[in-house]
MIRO-415825 format. One line per 5 residues: their letters; for each residue x, y negated, z of C-alpha. Coordinates in Angstrom, 3 decimals. Layout:
N
A = X,Y,Z; ...;
//
This chain:
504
XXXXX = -26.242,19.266,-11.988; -29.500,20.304,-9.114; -26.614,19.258,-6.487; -25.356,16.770,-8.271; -26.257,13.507,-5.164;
XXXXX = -26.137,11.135,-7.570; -29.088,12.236,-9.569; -31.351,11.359,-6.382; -30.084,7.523,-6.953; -32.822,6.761,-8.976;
XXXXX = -35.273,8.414,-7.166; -34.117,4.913,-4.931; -33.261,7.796,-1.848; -29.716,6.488,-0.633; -26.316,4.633,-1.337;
XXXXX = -24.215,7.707,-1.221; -22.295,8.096,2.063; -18.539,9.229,0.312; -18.757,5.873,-0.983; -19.484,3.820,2.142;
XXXXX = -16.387,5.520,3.372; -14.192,4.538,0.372; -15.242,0.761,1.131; -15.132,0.853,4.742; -11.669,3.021,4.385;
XXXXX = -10.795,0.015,1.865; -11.611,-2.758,3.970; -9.808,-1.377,6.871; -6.259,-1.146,4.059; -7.652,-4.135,3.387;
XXXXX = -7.178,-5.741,6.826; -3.730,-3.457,7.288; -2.304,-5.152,3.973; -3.599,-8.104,5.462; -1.370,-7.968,8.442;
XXXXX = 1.889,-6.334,6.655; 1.747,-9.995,4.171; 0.421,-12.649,6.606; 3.917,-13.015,7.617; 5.587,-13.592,4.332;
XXXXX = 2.739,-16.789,4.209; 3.126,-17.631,7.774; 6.844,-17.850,8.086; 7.130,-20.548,5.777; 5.034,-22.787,8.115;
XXXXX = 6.905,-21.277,10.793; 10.447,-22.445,9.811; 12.084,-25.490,10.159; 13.747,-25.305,6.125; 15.432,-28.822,6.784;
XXXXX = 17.022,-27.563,9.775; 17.923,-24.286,8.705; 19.258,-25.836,5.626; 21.466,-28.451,7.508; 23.026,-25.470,9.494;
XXXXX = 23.934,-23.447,6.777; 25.925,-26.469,4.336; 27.366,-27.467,8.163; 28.198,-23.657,8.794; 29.738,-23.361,5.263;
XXXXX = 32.597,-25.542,3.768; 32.651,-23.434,0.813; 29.119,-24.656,-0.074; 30.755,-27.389,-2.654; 32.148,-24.767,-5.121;
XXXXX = 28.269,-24.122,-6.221; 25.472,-23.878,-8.103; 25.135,-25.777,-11.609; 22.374,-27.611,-11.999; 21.227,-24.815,-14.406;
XXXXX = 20.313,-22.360,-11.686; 17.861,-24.795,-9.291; 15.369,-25.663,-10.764; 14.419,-29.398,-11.404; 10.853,-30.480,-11.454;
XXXXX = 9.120,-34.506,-12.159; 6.373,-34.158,-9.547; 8.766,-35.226,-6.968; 5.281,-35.259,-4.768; 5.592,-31.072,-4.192;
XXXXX = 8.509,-30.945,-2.964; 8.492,-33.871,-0.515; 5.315,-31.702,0.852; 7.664,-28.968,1.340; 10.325,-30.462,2.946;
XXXXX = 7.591,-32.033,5.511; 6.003,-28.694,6.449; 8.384,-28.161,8.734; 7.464,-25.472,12.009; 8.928,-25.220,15.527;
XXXXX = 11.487,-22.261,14.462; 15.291,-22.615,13.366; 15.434,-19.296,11.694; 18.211,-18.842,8.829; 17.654,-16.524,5.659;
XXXXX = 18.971,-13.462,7.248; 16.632,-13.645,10.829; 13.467,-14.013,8.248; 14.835,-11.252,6.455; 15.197,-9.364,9.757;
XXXXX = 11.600,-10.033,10.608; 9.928,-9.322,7.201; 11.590,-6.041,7.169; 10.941,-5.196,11.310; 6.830,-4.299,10.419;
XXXXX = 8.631,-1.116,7.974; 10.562,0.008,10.891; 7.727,0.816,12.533; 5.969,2.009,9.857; 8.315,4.361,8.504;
XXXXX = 8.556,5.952,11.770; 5.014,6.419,12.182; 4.039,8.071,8.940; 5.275,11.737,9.150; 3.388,12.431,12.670;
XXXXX = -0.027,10.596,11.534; -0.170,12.243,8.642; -0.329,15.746,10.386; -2.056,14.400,13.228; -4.833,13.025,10.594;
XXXXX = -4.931,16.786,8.852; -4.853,18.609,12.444; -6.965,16.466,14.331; -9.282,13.461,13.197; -8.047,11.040,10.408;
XXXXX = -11.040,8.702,11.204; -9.640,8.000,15.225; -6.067,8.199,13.583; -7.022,5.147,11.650; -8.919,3.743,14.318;
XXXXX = -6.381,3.687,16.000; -3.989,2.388,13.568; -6.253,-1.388,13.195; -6.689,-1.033,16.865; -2.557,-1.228,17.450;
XXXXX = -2.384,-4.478,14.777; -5.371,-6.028,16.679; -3.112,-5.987,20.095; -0.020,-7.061,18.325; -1.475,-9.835,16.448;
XXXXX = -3.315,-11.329,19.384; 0.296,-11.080,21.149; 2.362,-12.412,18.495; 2.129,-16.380,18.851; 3.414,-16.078,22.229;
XXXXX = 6.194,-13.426,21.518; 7.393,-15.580,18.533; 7.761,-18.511,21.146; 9.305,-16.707,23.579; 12.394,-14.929,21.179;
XXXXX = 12.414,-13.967,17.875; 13.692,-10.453,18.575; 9.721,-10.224,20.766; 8.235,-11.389,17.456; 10.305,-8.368,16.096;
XXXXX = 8.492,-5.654,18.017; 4.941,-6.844,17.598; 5.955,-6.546,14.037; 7.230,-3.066,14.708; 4.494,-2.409,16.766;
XXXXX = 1.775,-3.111,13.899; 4.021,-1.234,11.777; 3.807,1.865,13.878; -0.104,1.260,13.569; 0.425,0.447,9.609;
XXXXX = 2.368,4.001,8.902; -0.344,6.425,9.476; -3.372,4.566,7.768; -2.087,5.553,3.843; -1.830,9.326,5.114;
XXXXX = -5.165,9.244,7.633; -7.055,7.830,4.366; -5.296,10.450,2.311; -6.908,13.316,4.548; -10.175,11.343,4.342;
XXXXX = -10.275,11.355,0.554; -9.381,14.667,0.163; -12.546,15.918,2.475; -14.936,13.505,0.713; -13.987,12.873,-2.871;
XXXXX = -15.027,15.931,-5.191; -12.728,16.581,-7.778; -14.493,14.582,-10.152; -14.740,11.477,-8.300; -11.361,11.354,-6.828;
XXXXX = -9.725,8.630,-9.033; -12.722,6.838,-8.390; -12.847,6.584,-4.750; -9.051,7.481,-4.382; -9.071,3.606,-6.400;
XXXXX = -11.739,2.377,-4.305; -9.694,2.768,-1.172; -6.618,1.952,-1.828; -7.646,-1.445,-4.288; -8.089,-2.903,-0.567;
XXXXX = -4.694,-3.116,-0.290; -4.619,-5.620,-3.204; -7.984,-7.426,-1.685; -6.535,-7.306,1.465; -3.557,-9.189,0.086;
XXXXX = -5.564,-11.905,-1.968; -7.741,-12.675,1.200; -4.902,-12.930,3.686; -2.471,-15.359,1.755; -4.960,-16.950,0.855;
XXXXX = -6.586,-17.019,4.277; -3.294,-17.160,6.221; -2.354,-20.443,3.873; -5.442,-22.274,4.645; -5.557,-21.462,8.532;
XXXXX = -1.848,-22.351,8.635; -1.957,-25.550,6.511; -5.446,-26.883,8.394; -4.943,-25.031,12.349; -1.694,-24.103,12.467;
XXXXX = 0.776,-20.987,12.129; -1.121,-19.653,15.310; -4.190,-19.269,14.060; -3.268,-16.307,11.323; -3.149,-14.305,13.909;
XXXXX = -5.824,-15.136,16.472; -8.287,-14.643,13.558; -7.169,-11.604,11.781; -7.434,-10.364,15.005; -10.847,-10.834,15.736;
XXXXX = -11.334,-8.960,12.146; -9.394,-5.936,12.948; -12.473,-5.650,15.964; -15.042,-6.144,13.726; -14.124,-3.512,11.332;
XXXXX = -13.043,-0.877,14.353; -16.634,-1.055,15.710; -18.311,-0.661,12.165; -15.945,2.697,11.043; -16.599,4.180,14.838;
XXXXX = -20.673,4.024,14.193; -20.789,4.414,10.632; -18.238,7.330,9.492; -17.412,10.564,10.611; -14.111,13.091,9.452;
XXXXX = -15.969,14.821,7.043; -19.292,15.515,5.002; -20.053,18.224,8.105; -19.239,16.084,10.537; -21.417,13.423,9.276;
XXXXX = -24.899,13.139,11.369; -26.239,9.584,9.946; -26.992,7.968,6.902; -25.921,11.579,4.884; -28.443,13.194,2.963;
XXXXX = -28.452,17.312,3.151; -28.228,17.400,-0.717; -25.080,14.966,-0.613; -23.333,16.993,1.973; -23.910,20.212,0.694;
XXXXX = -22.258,18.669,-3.071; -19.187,17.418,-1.609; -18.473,20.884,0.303; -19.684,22.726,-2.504; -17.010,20.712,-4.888;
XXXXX = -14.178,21.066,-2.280; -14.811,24.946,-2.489; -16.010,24.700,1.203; -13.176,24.747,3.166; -13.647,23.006,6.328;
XXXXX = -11.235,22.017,8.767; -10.298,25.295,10.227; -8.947,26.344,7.183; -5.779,23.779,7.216; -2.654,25.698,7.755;
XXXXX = -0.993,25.381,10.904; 2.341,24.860,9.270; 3.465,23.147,6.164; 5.401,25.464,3.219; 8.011,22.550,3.019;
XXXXX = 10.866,24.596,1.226; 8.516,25.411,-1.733; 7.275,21.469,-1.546; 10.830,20.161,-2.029; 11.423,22.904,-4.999;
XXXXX = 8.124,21.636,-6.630; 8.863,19.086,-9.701; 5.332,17.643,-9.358; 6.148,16.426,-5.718; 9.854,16.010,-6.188;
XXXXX = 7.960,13.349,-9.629; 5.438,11.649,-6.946; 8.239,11.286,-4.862; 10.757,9.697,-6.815; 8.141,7.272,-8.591;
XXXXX = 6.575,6.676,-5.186; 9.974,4.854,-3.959; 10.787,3.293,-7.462; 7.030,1.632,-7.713; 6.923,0.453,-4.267;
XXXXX = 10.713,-1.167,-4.344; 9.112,-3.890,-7.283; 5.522,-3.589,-5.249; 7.616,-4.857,-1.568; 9.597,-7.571,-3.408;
XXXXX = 6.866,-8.874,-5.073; 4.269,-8.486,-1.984; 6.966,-10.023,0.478; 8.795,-12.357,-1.353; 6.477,-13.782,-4.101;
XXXXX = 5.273,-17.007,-1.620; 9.203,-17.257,-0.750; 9.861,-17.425,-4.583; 7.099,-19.857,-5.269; 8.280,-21.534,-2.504;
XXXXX = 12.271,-21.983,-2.910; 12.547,-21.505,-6.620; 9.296,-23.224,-8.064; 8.739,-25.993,-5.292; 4.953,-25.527,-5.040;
XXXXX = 3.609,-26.948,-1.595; 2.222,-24.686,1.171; -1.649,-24.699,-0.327; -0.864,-24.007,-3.878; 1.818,-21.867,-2.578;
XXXXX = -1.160,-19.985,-1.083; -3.115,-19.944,-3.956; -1.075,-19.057,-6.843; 0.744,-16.040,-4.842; -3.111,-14.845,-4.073;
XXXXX = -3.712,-14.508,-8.074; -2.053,-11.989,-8.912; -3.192,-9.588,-6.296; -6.942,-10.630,-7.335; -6.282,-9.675,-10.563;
XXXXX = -4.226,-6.170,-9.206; -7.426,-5.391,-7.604; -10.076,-6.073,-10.807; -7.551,-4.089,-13.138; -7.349,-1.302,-10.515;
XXXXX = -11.208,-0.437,-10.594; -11.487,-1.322,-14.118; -8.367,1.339,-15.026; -9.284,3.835,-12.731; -13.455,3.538,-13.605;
XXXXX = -11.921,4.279,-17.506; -9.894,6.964,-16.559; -12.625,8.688,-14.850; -14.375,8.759,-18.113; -12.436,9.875,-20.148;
XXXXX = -12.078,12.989,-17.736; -15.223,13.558,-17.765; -15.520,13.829,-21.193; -12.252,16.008,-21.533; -10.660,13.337,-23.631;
XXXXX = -7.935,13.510,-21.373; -6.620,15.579,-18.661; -5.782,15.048,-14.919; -2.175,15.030,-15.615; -2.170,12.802,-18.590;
XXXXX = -4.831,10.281,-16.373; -2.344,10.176,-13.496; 0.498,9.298,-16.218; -1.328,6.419,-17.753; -1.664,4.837,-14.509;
XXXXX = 1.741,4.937,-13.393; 2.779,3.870,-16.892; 1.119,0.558,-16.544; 1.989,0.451,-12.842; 5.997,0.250,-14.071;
XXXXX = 6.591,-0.192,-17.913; 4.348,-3.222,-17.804; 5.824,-5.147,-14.964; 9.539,-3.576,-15.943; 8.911,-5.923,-19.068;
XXXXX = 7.372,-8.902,-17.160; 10.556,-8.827,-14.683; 12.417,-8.826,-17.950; 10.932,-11.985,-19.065; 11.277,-13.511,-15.819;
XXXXX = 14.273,-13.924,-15.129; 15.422,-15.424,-18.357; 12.532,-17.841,-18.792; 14.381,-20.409,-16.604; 12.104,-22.873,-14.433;
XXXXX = 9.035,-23.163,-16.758; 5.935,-22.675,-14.284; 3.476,-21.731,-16.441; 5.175,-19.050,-18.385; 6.353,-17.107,-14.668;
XXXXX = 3.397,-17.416,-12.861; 1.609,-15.662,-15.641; 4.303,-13.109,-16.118; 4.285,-12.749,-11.869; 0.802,-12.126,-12.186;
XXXXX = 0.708,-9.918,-15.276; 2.971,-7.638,-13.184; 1.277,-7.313,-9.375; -1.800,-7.053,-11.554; -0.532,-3.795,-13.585;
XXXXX = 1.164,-2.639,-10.481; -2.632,-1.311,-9.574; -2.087,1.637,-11.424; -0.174,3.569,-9.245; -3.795,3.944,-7.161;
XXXXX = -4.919,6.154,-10.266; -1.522,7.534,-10.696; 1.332,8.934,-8.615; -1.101,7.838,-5.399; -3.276,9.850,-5.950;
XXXXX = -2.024,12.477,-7.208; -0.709,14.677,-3.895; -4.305,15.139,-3.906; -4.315,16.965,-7.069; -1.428,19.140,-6.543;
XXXXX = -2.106,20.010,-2.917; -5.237,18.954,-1.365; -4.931,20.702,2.205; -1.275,18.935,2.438; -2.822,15.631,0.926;
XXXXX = -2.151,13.796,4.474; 1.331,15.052,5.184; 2.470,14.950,1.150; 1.458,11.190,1.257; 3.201,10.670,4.181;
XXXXX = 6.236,12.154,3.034; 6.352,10.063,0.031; 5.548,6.632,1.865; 8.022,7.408,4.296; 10.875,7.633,1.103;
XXXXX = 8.669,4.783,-0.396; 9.044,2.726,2.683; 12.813,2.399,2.816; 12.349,-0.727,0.043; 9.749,-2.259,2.628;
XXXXX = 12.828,-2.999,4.849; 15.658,-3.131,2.306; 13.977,-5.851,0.069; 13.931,-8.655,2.840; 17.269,-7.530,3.821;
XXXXX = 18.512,-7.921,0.227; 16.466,-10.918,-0.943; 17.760,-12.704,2.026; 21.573,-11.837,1.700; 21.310,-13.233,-1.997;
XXXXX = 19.923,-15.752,-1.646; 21.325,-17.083,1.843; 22.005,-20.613,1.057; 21.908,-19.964,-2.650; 18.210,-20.287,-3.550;
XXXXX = 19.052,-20.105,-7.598; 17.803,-18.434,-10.755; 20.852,-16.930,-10.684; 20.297,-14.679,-7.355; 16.761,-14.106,-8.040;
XXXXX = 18.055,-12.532,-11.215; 19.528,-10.204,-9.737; 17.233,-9.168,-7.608; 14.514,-8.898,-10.743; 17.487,-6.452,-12.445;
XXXXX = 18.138,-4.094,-9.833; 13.929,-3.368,-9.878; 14.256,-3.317,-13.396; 16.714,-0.515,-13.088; 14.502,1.538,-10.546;
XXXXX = 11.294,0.733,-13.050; 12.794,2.954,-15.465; 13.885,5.618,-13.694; 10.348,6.016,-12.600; 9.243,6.018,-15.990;
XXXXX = 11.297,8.921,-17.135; 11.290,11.038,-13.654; 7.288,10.867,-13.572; 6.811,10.985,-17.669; 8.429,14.499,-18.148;
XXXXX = 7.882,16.037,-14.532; 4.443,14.710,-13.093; 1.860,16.972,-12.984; -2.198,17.083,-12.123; -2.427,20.453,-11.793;
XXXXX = -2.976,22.516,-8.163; 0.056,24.042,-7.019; 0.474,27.780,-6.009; 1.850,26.641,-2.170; -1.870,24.972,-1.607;
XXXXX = -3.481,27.995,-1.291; -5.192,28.696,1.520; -6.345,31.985,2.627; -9.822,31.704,3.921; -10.689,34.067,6.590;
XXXXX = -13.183,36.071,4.285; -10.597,36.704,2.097; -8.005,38.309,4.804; -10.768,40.538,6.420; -11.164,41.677,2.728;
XXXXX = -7.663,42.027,2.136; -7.317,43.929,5.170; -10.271,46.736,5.425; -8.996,49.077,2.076; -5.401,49.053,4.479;
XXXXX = -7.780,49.628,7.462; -9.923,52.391,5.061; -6.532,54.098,4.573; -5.062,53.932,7.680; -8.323,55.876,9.184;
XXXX = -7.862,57.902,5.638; -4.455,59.298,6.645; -5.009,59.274,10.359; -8.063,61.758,9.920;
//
């Protein structure tokens, strides 16, 4: 407990510096998520709907068989959707090219993630995620004129953001891993990653009131000018690791967190990865498979929640704004509140890593499995599915406390390349969802197609639930060893001793 930093806290010496990185590292996922969902909000004040929805009942004689009056819903307050139908932008893009371009920022991202994730455990995750905000801040200041220009230039700065996107979940991994001691981990892994859920709330939020007050340009011009904000604070303030750091660190703090870590610094990571004995490991192969199951619900509620609000419910472009932000406020409250609990009961060996990181994926899939459920049979009643929306994304923030952070557990020097392995399976949703959503519901915005939508992530929720339940594991893996240098030499002088032995 004498190392222990945090009994110097009420001495009043210093806000410990592992957790200024977990809220800088936060804000920065926060200002990533910000730019991977600014788009879903922006893109309805982008789009010309009346035009788009002229073309398609022009484009398609086959449009009279349809939809009973059953599926669309009907609603008195005639005044919301006249709002709609009014916020009309420049852009005659059908269901399919939105699709296309809410999908485009995964491209990028998924191809990305496998070389930042080694690059953040070989070299520095702190510049690798400096450089990841520094990439969005370029596109997004490009964007409004790209988007003008063509929609397949709107496309790549998408891409292009995504590229930056992809090696920020990995870079933050490797961060963790180097500052969190064991102990702590949920904590700050929950810390970091809860941005992503902040980051969500602020920019629909943000990106509704900019678009509904200065127009669909404006999004991006001022996110912008946030990604520089942040990139100058995380240069100054925060280094790779404990070592590393020169300000703000006390000696007793640093020489806890390498203590905790079993003091291996950065020459210790392996120069190659034991991937043949990953891919036979049931913990991983568990991560893995819940990793892509949680994050196909997470991606279509994240991208098209505001669409859903939007074409199904008929709110207008401010409370459009403001309901879909809800639920990712609430994802971010339940997130530290879950994870702070967790941490407890750790510590007081009421419950072990393994059962911890299977709690929090629990209520990160059988919770919002049974909203989804709900959902789509509850028909047009407001009330009842914005609750349920938001009872799910809220839930969702598990997964920080579970499967997320658990490559930490079961491999810590991998952490960064494990993570991005997973995100890069996890990822494939991120550009099938839009793709999807957008073929069903093509100029058949019904109940009915959402339904199935809701179904087929039903489906994936529970296959996550019995993969992770009877596989997932919190316990360090045999592969993560690392062999320190000490430990060779002294595995190598009784051959040495005997050699000389025989020789003599």
């Amino acid at each position: 407990m004498e190392n222990n930093p945090n009994t110097t806290r009420k001495n009043g010496v210093r806000f410990p510096i592992r957790y200024l990185m977990a809220i800088m590292g936060s804000i920065g996922l926060a200002i990533l998520y910000g730019f991977k969902v600014n788009v879903s909000v922006a893109i309805v004040a982008m789009v010309n709907h009346t035009a788009v929805k002229l073309s398609t009942s022009q484009n398609s004689e086959t449009d009279n068989i349809t939809t009973t009056s059953a599926n669309i819903c009907q609603f008195e307050d005639v005044s919301n959707v006249t709002k709609i139908t009014s916020e009309n932008g420049p852009f005659v893009w059908n269901e399919l090219i939105q699709g296309f371009i809410l999908s485009s920022y995964f491209w990028g991202y998924i191809v990305s993630m496998l070389p930042g994730g080694r690059l953040a455990e070989l070299w520095s995750a702190k510049w690798v995620m400096n450089g990841s905000v520094l990439l969005n801040l370029i596109a997004s200041i490009l964007t409004p004129i790209a988007a003008r220009i063509h929609y397949s230039l709107f496309i790549t700065m998408r891409f292009l953001q995504g590229i930056g996107g992809g090696v920020s979940f990995p870079a933050m991994h490797v961060m963790i891993a180097k500052w969190a001691p064991p102990n702590e981990r949920s904590v700050i892994a929950s810390i970091v990653y809860a941005g992503t859920a902040l980051g969500t709330v602020i920019s629909i939020l943000l990106s509704g009131l900019l678009a509904a007050n200065l127009g669909w340009e404006s999004i991006f011009y001022v996110e912008g000018v946030l990604c520089l904000i942040w990139c100058i604070a995380w240069w100054l303030m925060i280094a790779d690791s404990p070592e590393k750091q020169t300000r703000f660190i006390s000696q007793r703090e640093r020489n806890y967190i390498v203590a905790s870590l079993g003091g291996h610094s950065k020459e210790d990571v392996p120069k190659t990865i034991p991937w043949k004995q990953v891919f036979r490991s049931k913990p991983f192969i568990a991560i893995l498979i819940a990793h892509f199951c949680s994050n196909f619900g997470w991606y279509m509620l994240l991208i098209e929640l505001p669409t859903f609000m939007n074409q199904i419910l008929k709110y207008d472009m401010s409370s459009n704004a403001g309901l879909s932000s809800i639920p990712f406020l609430c994802m971010w409250l339940f997130t530290m509140i879950l994870s702070k609990t967790l941490a407890i009961l750790q510590e007081r060996g009421l419950i072990s890593v393994t059962v911890s990181r299977k709690i929090g994926t629990l209520f990160a899939s059988l919770v919002p499995m049974v909203c989804l459920i709900q959902v789509s049979y509850v028909g047009c009643n407001r009330m009842i599915v914005v609750l349920l929306m938001t009872i799910a994304v809220a839930c969702i923030g598990g997964m920080y406390c579970g499967f997320l952070a658990n490559h930490i557990d079961i491999a810590p020097n991998f952490a960064g390349s494990l993570m991005a392995m997973t995100n890069f399976v996890a990822t494939i949703p991120g550009f099938v969802v839009p793709v999807f959503v957008g073929k069903l519901t093509h100029g058949n915005q019904t109940i009915e197609a959402w339904r199935i939508v809701f179904l087929v992530t039903i489906i994936l929720y529970i296959i996550e639930i019995l993969v992770y339940t009877i596989f997932g594991s919190g316990n360090e893996q045999p592969w993560n060893k690392i062999k320190t240098s000490d430990e060779t030499s002294d595995q190598t002088l009784p051959l040495r001793e005997n050699n000389a032995k025989y020789s003599s």
